[in-house]
C-alpha positions as CSV (number, residue, x, y, z in Angstrom):
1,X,3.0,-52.4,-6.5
2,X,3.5,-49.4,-4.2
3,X,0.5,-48.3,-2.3
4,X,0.4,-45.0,0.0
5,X,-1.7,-44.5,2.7
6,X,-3.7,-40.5,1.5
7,X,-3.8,-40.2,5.3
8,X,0.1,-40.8,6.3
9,X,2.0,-39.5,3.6
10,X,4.1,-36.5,4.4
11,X,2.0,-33.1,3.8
12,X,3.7,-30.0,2.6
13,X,2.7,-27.3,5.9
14,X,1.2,-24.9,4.2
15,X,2.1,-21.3,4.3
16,X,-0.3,-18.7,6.9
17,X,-1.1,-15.2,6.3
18,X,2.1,-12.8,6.6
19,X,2.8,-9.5,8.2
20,X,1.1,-6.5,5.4
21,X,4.1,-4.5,4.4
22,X,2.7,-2.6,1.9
23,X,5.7,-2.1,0.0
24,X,4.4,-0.9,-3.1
25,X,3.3,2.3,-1.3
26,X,6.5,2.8,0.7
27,X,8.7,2.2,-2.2
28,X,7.3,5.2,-4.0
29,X,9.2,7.8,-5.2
30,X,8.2,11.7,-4.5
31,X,7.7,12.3,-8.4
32,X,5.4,9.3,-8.6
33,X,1.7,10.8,-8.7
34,X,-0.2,10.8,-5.3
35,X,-2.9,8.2,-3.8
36,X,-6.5,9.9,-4.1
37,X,-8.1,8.8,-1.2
38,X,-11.6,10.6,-1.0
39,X,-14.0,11.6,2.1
40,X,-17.8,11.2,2.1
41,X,-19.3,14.1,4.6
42,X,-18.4,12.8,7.7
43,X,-14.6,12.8,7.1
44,X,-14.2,9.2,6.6
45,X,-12.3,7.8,3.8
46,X,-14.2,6.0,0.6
47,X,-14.1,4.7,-2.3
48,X,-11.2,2.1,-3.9
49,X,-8.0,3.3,-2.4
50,X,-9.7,3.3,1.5
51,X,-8.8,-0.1,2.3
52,X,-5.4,0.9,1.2
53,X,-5.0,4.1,3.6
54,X,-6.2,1.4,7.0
55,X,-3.5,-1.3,5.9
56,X,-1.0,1.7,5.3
57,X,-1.7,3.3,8.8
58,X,-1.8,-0.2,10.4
59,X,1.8,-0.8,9.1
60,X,2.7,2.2,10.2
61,X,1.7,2.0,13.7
62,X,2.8,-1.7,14.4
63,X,6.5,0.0,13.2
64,X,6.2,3.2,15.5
65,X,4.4,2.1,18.1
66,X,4.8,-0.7,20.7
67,X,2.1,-3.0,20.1
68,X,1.8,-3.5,24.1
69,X,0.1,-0.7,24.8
70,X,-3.7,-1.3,25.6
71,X,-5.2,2.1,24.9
72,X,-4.7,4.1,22.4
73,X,-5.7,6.9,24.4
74,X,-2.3,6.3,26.6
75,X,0.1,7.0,23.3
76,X,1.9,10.1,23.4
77,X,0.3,12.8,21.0
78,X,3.8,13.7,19.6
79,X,4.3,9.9,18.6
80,X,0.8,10.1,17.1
81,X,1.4,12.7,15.0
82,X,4.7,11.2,13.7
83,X,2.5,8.2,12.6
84,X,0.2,10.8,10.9
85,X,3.0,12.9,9.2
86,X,4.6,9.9,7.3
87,X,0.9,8.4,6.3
88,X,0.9,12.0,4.7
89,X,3.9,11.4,3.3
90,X,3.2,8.3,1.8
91,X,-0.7,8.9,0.5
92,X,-1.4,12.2,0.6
């Protein structure tokens, strides 16, 4: 009879969390209808696609933008507004 030990029998490592690619919104193609993403009175976004736009914009930035940067305040505006421009693009 063959007994096993629970405790020292190889364990399959287990996979973490991955890098969000959001690839089902960058694979889109210009005829495809557009992401509604919609503001309450402050400007800020709502509703079920939100969570969508922050993953799509954090993407975006950890592409564009050297993570190594401590302030976001120090980023060139030009490089910001590239950022900006393609979450248009891909959203809006």
């Amino acid at each position: 009879m063959l007994v096993t030990d629970v405790h020292t029998s190889p364990h399959k490592k287990r996979n973490g969390r991955s890098i969000t690619r959001m690839e089902a919104v960058f694979a889109r193609t210009p005829d495809m209808p557009k992401i509604i993403i919609t503001l309450n009175e402050y400007g800020q976004p709502v509703g079920k696609n939100y969570r969508q736009l922050s993953s799509v914009i954090g993407c975006l930035v950890r592409k564009k933008l050297s993570v190594r940067c401590s302030n976001w305040r120090l980023i060139d505006a030009e490089e910001k507004d590239a950022v900006w421009d393609e979450v248009q693009v891909n959203l809006c």
